[in-house]
N, C-alpha and C positions, 0 to 999 in steps of 0.2 A: 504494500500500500504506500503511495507517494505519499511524502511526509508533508505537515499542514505548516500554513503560516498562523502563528496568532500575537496579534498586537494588540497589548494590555499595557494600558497610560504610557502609550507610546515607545513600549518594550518590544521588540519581536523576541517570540517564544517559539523557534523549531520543533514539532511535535511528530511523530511518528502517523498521528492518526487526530479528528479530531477529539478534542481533549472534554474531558464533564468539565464542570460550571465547577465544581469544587475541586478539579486540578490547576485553573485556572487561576483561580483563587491560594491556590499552595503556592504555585510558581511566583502569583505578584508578589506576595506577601517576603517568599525566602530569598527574593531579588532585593526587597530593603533592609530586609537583615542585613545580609552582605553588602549591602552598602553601606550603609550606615556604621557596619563596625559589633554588631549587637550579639547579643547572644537570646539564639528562637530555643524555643521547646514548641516541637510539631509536633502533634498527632492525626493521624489519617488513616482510618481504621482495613483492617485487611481487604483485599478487594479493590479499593479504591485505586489503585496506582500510584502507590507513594514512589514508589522507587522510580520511573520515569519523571515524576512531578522532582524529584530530585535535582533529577540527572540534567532534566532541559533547563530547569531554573538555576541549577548554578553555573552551568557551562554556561548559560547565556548572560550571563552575570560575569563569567572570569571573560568573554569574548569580549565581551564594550569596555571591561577594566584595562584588557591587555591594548585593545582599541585607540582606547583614550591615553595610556601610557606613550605608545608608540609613536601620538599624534604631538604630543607635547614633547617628545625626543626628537622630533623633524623639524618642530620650531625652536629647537633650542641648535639644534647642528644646521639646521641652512645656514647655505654661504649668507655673506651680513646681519646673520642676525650676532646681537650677542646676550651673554649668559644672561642678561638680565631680562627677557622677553617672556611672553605672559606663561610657557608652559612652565616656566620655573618653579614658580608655587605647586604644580601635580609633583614634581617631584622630590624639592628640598624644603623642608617643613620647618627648616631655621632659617629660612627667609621672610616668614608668614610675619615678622613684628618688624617695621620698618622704622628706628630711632630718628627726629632732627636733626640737624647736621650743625647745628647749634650748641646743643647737647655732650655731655659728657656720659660713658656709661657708667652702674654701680658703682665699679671697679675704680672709676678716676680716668678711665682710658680717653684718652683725646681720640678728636674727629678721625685725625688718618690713620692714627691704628686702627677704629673701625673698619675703616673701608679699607684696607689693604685687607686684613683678616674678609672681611663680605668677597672682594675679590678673587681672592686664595681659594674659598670655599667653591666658589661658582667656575674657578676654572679647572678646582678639581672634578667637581660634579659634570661639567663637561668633557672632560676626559674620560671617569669615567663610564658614562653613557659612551664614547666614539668605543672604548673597549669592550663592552657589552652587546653593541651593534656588529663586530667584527665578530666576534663569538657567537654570537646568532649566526651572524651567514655562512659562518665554516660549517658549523652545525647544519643549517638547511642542507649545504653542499654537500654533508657527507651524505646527508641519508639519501638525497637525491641519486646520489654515487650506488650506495648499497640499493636500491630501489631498481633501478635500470640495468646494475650486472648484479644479479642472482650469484656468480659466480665466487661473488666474495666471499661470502659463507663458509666457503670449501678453506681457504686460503692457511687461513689459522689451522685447521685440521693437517695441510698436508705437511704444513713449517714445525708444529709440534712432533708430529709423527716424526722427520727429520730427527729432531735434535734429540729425540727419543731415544734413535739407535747410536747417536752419538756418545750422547751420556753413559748408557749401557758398554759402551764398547772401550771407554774409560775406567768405568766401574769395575770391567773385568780386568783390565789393566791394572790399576792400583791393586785387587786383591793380589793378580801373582808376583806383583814386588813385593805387594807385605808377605807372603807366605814364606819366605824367604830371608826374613829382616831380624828373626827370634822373638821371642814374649817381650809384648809390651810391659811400659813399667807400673799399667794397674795393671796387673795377671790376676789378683786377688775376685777382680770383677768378670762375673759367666758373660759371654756371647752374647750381644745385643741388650745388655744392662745400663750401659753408661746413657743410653738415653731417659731412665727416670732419674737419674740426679738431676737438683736443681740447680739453673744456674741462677749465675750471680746476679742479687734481685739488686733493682736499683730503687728508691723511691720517684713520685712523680716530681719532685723538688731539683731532683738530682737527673731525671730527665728531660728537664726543661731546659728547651733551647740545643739541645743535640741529638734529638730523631734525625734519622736518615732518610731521605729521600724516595719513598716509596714509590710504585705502581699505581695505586688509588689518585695520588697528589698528580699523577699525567692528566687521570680523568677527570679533574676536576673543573668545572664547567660553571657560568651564570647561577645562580638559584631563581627561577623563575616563580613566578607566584602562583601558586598551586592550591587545587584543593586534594584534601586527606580524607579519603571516604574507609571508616572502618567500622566491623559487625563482629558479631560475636564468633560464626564458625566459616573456615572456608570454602562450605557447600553453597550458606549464604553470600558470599564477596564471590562465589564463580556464578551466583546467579544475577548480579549485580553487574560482572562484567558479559554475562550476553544481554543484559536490558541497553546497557551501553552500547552495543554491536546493532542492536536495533533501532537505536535513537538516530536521529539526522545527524549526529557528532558522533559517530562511530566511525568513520573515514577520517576523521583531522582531530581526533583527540589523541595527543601524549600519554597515553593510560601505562602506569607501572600494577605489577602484583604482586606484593612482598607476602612470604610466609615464613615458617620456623623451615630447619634445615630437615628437619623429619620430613617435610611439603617437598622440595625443593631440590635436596642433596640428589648429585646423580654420582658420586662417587660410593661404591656398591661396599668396599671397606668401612668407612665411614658409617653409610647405614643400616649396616649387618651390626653394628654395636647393641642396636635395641634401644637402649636411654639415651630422650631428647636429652639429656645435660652430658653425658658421654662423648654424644654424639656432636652439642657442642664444643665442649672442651676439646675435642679430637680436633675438630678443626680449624681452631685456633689457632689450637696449636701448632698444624703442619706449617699456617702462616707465617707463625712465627719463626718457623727452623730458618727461615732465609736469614734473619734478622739478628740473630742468637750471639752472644758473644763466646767467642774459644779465650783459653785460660792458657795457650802458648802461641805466640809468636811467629814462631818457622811450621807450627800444623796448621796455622789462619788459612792460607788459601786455599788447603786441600780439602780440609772438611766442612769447609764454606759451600766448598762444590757440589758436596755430596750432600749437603744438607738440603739444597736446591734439588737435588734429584728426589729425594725422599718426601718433598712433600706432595700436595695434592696435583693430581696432573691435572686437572679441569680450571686451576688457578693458573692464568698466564695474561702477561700484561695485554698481547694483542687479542686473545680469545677475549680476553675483558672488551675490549672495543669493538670488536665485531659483535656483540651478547647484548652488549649497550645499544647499537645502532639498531640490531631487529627488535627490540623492544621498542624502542622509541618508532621503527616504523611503522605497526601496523598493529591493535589492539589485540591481547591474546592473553587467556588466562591462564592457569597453574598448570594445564595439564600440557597445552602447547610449547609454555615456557622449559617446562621439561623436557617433552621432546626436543625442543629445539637445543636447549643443553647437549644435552646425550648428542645428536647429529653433529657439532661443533664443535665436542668435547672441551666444553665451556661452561664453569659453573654459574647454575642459575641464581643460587642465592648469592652469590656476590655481583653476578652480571644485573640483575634488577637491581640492587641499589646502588649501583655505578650511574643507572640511569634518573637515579632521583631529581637530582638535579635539573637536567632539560623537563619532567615532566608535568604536564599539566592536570593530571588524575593520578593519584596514589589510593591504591585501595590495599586494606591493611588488616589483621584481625586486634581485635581489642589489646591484647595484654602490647603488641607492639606498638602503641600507641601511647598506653596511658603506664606505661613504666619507664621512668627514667632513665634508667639504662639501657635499656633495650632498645628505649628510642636513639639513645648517643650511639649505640652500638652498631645499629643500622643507618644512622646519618641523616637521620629526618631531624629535622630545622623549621619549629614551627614558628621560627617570627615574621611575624607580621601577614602569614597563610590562613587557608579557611581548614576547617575544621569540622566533618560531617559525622556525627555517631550511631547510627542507625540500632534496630531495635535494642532503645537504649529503655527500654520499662526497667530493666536489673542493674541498671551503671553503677549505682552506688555500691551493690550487694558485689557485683565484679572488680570496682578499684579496691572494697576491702578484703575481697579474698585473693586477689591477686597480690595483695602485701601483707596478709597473714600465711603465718607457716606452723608446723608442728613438727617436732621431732620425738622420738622416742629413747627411751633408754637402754635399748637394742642395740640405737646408732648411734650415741653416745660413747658407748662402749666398744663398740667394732672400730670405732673410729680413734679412739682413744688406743686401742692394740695397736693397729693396722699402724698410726701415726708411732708410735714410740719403738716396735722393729725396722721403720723404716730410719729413726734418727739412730739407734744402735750399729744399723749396718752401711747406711754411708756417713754417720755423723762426721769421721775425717776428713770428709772430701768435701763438707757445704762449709762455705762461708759464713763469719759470726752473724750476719744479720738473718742468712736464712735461721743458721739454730736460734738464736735469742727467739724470734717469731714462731718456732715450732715449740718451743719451751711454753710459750707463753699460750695458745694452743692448744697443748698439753696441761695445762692449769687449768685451764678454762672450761674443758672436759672434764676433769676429775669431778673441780666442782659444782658443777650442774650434776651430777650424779650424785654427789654427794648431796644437796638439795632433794632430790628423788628419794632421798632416805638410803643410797644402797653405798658400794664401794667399788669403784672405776676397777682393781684388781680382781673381782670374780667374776664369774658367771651371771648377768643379769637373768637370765632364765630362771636360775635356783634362789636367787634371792629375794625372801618372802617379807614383806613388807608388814609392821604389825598394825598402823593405821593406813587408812584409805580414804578415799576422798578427793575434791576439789578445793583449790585453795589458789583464790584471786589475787594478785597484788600491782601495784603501779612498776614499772621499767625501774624505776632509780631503788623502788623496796628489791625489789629483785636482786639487783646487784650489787645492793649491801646485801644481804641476805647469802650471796653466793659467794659473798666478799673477792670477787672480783671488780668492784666501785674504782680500782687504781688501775686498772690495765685501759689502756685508750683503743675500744673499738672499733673505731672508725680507721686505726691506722691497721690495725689484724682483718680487720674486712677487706681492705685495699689490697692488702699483700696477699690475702686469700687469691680476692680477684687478678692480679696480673701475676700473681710465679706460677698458677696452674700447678698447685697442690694438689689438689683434688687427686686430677689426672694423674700426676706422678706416681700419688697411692694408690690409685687403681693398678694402673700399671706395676706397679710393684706386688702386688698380690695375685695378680695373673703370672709375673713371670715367675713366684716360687710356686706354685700352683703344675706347672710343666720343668721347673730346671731340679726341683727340691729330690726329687730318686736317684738323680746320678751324684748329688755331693757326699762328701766323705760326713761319717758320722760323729762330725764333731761336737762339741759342746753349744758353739753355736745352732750348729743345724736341727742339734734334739731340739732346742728352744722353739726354731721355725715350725719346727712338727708340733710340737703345741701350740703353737700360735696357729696353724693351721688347722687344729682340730677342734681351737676354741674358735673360730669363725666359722667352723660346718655347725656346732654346734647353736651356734645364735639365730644360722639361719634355718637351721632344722624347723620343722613344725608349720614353715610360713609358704612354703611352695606351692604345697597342695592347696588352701586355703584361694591363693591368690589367680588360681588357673580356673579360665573357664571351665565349663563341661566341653568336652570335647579338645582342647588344648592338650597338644603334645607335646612342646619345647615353650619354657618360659623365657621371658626377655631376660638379656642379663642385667644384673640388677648393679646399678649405678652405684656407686662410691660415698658409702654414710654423708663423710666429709661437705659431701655438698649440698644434701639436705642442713647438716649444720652451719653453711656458708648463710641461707636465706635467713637463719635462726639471728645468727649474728647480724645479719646489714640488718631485722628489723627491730634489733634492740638498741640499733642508734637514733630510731624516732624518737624526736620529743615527749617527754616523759608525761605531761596532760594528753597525747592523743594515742596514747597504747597503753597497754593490759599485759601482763602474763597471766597466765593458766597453768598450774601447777596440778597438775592431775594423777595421782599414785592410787594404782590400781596392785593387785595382787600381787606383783612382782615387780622389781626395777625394769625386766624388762618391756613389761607393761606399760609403766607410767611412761608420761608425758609430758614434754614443755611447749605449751602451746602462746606464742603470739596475739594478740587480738587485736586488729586497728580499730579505732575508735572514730576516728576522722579522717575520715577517705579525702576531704576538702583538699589536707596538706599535700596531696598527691594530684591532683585535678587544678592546683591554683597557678601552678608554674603551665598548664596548657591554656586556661585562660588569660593569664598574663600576656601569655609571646604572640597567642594567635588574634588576626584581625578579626575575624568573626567564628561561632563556634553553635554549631546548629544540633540540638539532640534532637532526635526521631524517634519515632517508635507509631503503633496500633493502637495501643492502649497506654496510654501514658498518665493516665489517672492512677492515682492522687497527684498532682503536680507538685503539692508544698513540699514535698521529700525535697524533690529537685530544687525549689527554691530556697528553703532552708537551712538543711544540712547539706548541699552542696554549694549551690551561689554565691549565696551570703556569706558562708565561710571563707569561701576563695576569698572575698569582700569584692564581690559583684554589687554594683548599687541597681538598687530594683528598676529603675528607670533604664536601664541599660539590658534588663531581660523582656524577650517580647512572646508570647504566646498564642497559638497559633491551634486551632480543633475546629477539622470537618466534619460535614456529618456522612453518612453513608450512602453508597450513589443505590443503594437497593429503594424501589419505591416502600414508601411507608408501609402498605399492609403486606410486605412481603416478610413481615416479623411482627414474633407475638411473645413479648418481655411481659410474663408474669410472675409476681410475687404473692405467692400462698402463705398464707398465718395458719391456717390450721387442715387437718387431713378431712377422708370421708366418715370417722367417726370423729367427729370436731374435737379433734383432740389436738391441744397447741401445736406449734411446733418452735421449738426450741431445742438446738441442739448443741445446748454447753457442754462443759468434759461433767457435769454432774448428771443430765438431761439424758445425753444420745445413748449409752449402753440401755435405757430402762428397755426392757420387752415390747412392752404397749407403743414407747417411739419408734423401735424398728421395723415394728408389725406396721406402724402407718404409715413408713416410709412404704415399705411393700405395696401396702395397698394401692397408694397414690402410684404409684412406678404399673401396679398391672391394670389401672385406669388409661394411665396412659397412652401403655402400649396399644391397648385393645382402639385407639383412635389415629394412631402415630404412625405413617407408612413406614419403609426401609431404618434406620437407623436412628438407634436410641444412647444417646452415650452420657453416663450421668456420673458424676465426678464426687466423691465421699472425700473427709477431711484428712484421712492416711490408711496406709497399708493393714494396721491392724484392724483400723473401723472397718475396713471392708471385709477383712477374717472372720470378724464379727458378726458382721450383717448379713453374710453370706451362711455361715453356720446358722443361724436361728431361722433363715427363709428354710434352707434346707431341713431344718429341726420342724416346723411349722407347716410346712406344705406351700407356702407362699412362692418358693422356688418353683415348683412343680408348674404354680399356674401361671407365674412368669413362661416359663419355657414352649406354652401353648404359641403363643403368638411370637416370641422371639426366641432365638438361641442367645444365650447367654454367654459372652465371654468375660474376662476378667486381666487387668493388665496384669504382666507380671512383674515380678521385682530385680530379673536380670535383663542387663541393656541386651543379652542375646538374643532374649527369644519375643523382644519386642515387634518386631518385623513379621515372625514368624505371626503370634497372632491376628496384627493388622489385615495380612494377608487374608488368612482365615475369615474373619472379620467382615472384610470386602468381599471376598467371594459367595458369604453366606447370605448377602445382601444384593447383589447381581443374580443370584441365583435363584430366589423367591421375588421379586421384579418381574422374570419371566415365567413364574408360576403360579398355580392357581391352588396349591395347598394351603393348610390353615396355619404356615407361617406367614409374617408377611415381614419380618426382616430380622434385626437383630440387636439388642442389649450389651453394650457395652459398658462393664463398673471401671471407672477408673478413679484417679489419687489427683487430688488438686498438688499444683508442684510437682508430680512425677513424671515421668517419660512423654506421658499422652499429651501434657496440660500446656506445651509449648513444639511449637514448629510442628505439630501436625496437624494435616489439611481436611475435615472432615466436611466434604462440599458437598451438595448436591444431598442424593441418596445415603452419604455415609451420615451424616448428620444431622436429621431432619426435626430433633428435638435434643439442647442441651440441659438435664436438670443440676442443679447446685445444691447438694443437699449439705443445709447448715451454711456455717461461718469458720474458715481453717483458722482461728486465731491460733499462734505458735504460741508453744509452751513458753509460758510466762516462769517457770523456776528454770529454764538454763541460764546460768551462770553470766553464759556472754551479754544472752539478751538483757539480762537486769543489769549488766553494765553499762548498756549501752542505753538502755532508757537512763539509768543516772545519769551517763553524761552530757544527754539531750537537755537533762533537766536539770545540770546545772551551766549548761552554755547557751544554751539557746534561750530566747524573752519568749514568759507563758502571752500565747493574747487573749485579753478582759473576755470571762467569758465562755472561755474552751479550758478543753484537759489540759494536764499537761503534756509540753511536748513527746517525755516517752511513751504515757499512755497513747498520743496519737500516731506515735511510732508503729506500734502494735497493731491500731485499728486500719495505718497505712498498708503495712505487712501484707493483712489478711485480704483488701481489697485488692493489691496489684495481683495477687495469685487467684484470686476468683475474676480480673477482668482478663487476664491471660487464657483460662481455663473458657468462659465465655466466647473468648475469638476463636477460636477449631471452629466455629459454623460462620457461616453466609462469609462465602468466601467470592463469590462474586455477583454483579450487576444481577444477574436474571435467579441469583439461589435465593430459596426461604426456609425459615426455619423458627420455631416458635422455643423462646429461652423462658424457664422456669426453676424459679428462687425458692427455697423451701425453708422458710423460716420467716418468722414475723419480725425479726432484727432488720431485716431487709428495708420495711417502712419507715424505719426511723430517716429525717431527715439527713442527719450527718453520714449515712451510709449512701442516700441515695445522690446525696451532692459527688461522691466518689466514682460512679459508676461512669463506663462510658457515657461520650454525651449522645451518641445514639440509641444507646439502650434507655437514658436518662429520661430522653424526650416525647416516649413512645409506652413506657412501664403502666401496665395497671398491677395496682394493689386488689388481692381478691381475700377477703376476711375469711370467707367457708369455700371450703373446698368444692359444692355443687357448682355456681358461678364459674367458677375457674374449669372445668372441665366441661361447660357450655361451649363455652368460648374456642378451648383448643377444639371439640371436639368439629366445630364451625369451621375455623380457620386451616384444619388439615382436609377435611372434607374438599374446598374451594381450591384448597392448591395443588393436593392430591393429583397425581399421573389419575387418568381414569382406568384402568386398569389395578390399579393401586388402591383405590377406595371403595 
């Protein structure tokens, strides 16, 4: 379909097709956010076309930006103009206040210092824009180059392949001189050892100002002003970038697609490891062997060379530019990017962010977005950039779990061995700063176990703890507590992160693992043998356990150490916005040190700082005040500077029927608190109402309980009762399960048992599905049409109000955040928030588009309270009848399926 023109207050809007009145309405609105600088909360409920309402309004937003940039760079470089012509002010923002020339400044500075400094400024600024414009047109040039000969592609493959056999044919040369040269002077060290020694770490203080000249520093390029589109998984960012391939800016959009190396890697060593942290740390590291410093002299050049040969071969400065250049020419997502990898033999995780730079679309999954690191790590640069967060209902619930962590007393202690035979048997050969930092390491381990109640020297397995429990404290109680209060973490985090410790003690535990049978039975090597027999022991008991059904080889399992890496960076937050959890369970090995962030804000404030505008998205973005509260406000967003933005649904109104039931067909309330919903006589009317239903309901019933147990529960007493039996007349009954495995499996089942009676004329007529608000079902799956022709909601999932975290975190709602005149407190409304985003989530699985209908039913009289209903979608909002007796309320649907009913179906 040719794509439409639409000019909204004199905006064109390139649309694939023509657009509803409320995508219309999405694009004008996210064209003045981004202009203006603002920060939107959209919501635009499923169905509706958010994600093309994205795509066209912001590219057509970054087109007139780049537009208007371009046109005030032409009046600033035409011959005779000079720097001081009107495009100036588009670009230099310390021009904006123009002093009298009369005038002194603050400072005392006379007139001509002014204007030589204004001068200086403006002729810097015009340089460099001439240097920005030359680096655009090389750039156009190249890709135009790689666009017209195909050929190039090949070029990096055949030059690598080359130097392949070169290296190799050196390689073999150097070993038959060494074979001939006698024992080097460590003999003491097996075959292929010397690479887990550390080398000689430097601090960041001490390499400042004497990096070398890298690879990446060729590619480096313009930052163009971009947008950052990122989502929570990357099934959603690959369906984001074919809506893009469909849009009229699918042919001239810059589109990057950044993932983890697990996505990405095409080096088959590397992702045969199993652990994403493995798997990072491995690659890092081969980077780094280029870079490495040798510890003599006259062996610098040789083993410089080989360290070149050893690392990753897909890493190569021209592969890089060639990786760079088909990215940037032609839109393609994760799976292309790989192929094209692999064809090139060019890494794609480092070739996509080679290309950051030139591009004008970055799509990205969440944690590489909103973690600091990860963002420096990959090279994104959000100043003065937009910023898109798509299904963002859970952001807050993902920035704090994405910077909380837990470790065990398993790994404490594995790490604690693993670390201290590795300083025994090379401690001669490391330098004082690596030992002083492994010492200190080693302390630091001890006494976190010691905290645990047990002793770093035994078996945490055997050791039995005499109390138990939870036990909360603040980051600074902690640390006195483990009277580690003197050690500076921030500088053991750092050296964790650049010596690639980790790694080394992995490495070092695989290599006695295969060299430990052929050494001699010395006093050392017994030691090794127990130390090896106390690491099978730790992980004895947890394999089975952690293996699906059906799994025949488990991943290998990652290096303690670096679970305790995340443990340490999150005890350097700020001591008011974190928590530990001191959790001692039946054994040391058991317990637990658990992290808790308390203010996700401190992590979201440096993304709204840098970036010029920053748009959250999502379906159901009810309750908003989360987002403005404990995220905004905290950043210190001033409210005038957040704009809000809710459609309604392009389905015609009576193609949904949002009823709230207070009581069942024996008028019996409905209330189903944690004191309420176990009683008998409530589950029986739950039943009832559900085989009313059915018996009116065509194809698909899918009704959502407030957790796994309740449903054990409900399910037992239908079946004790007979209620079961007469459910199953009119539908088969499924039940979600509680492994991510055989999710699919029932779906499947599910759908077909509903396709199946559609074309028949038995006394089914489709199927019951129980499923868990919050669980597998209640996000990102699609129950359109036939699969979902009725959602019920039975009860309100409030979360258990005695865990630990959550009453921390209401405290500290309530003592940071201002109560308003009137309402709860902030954490009570914490709580009431909680339970609404997981019951508007659980609501969106139906009317998933334009022509579906479906009739949503609230089971619970809590439902009509005001403050609940102000929560609810504003579709569902606009449209809700509250029905008191349950006769009424089954009038209604039994009217409203009849009318929509397939006739065959009714």
């Amino acid at each position: 379909m040719a794509a439409e023109s639409q000019e909204m207050s004199g905006i064109h809007f390139p649309f694939p097709f023509p657009p509803y009145s409320i995508q219309k309405d999405f694009m004008a609105e996210l064209y003045k956010v981004l202009e203006a600088g603002k920060i939107g909360i959209f919501e635009s409920p499923t169905g509706t076309g958010k994600s093309l309402s994205l795509i066209c309004g912001a590219l057509s937003w970054l087109r007139d930006f780049e537009q208007k940039k371009l046109q005030a760079e032409a009046r600033l470089l035409a011959p005779g103009s000079g720097p001081t012509s009107s495009g100036k002010n588009s670009l230099m923002s310390s021009s904006s206040c123009q002093e009298p020339s009369d005038t002194l400044r603050p400072s005392g500075e006379p007139d001509w210092v002014t204007e030589f400094v204004q001068k200086k400024e403006e002729r810097d600024l015009v340089e460099r824009l001439r240097e920005e414009q030359m680096r655009r047109r090389k750039r156009e040039e190249r890709l135009q180059e790689v666009y017209q000969d195909g050929r190039l592609r090949f070029a990096a493959k055949r030059m690598k392949q080359e130097e392949e056999e070169t290296e190799t044919l050196l390689r073999l040369s150097r070993e038959m001189l060494a074979a001939g040269t006698g024992p080097e002077q460590l003999e003491q060290l097996e075959c292929g050892e010397e690479h887990l020694v550390l080398a000689e770490y430097e601090s960041d203080e001490e390499r400042r100002g004497s990096r070398v000249d890298e690879a990446e520093d060729d590619l480096e390029e313009e930052h163009v002003t971009k947008i950052y589109y990122c989502s929570r998984t990357h099934s959603q960012l690959a369906q984001f970038v074919r809506e893009v391939l469909k849009s009229p800016f699918g042919k001239e959009t810059r589109l990057v697609s950044l993932g983890s190396r697990q996505t990405l890697c095409v080096n088959e060593d590397v992702k045969n490891l199993g652990s994403v942290q493995l798997m990072n740390d491995r690659c890092v590291d081969m980077q780094r062997s280029k870079h490495e410093k040798n510890r003599t002299g006259e062996d610098k050049p040789k083993r410089r060379r080989q360290k070149i040969q050893t690392s990753c071969p897909f890493y190569n400065h021209e592969q890089m530019e060639l990786l760079r250049d088909e990215v940037l020419l032609e839109v393609k997502d994760m799976e292309q990017l790989v192929a094209l990898g692999k064809e090139a033999r060019a890494c794609p995780y480092y070739g996509s962010r080679f290309a950051i730079p030139a591009a004008q679309l970055v799509v990205l999954p969440y944690p590489m977005l909103l973690h600091a690191a990860t963002r420096q790590a990959a090279g994104i640069r959000l100043q003065g950039q937009v910023v898109i967060i798509d299904e963002a209902h859970n952001l807050i619930d993902t920035i704090t779990n994405i910077h909380s962590t837990e470790v065990n007393g398993s790994q404490l202690c594995q790490a604690h061995s693993q670390l201290l035979q590795y300083m025994e048997r090379y401690g001669k050969r490391l330098k004082a700063k690596n030992l002083m930092y492994i010492k200190q390491i080693l302390y630091l381990l001890e006494k976190f176990v010691t905290v645990l109640g047990g002793n770093v020297k035994q078996n945490p397995s055997t050791q039995s703890l005499p109390q138990t429990g939870s036990e909360l404290k603040s980051i600074n109680d902690f640390l006195f507590q483990s009277q580690v209060d003197n050690i500076n973490l921030f500088k053991v985090q750092r050296y964790l992160e650049k010596s690639m410790l980790s790694r080394k003690l992995f490495g070092f535990t695989e290599c006695f693992g295969v060299v430990l049978p052929s050494l001699s039975d010395s006093q050392e090597n017994r030691g090794l043998g127990g130390f090896q027999q106390f690491l099978k022991s730790l992980q004895s008991g947890t394999t089975e356990d952690s293996l699906e059904e059906g799994q025949a080889v488990a991943l290998r399992p990652a290096s303690p150490l670096m679970h305790i890496e995340a443990f340490l960076a999150a005890l350097t937050t700020a001591n008011q916005d974190g928590r530990v959890i001191v959790n001692r369970q039946g054994s040391v090995g058991q317990s637990s040190l658990k992290f808790l962030l308390l203010n996700p804000a401190v992590h979201f404030a440096q993304v709204v700082k840098e970036c010029r505008a920053v748009v959250i998205a999502g379906g159901t973005m009810q309750p908003v005040s989360d987002f403005r509260e404990q995220l905004l406000a905290c950043c210190g967003v001033e409210a005038a500077r957040v704009v809000e933005f809710s459609c309604g649904h392009v389905i015609p109104p009576d193609n949904i029927l949002p009823l709230i039931i207070c009581s069942g067909p024996s008028n019996q309330q409905l209330e189903f608190t944690y004191q309420r919903r176990e009683l008998p006589q409530m589950m029986e009317e739950t039943g009832r109402i559900l085989c009313n239903l059915c018996n009116v309901v065509p194809g698909g019933v899918v009704c959502f309980l407030p957790s796994y147990e309740y449903l054990r529960q409900v399910h037992a007493h239908w079946d004790k009762t007979g209620l079961l039996a007469r459910l199953s007349v009119k539908k088969k009954i499924f039940q979600e399960p509680k492994r991510a495995s055989q999710v699919e499996q029932v779906l499947m089942a599910y759908s077909k048992c509903i396709t199946s009676c559609s074309h028949s004329e038995g006394h089914l007529t489709g199927a019951l599905l129980l499923s868990v608000v919050g669980g597998k079902m209640s996000e990102g799956i699609n129950f359109s049409d036939d699969l979902g022709r009725c959602v019920v909601m039975v009860g309100m999932p409030y979360p258990n109000i005695k865990s630990p975290e959550l009453q921390e975190k209401m405290a500290y709602l309530d003592q940071t955040l201002p109560r308003t005149k009137g309402q709860p407190p902030p954490g009570t409304v914490l709580i009431e928030n909680l339970c609404m985003k997981a019951i508007n989530q659980s609501i969106g699985r139906a009317i998933r588009h334009q022509r579906d209908f479906a009739s949503i039913v609230l089971l619970d009289h809590r439902y009509a309270r005001p403050s609940i209903l102000a929560k609810l979608p504003s579709w569902i909002r606009d449209r809700v009848e509250v029905k008191a007796t349950f006769g009424p309320a089954f009038a209604a649907m039994r009217k409203f399926h009849r009318e929509k009913a397939h006739p065959c179906l009714v």
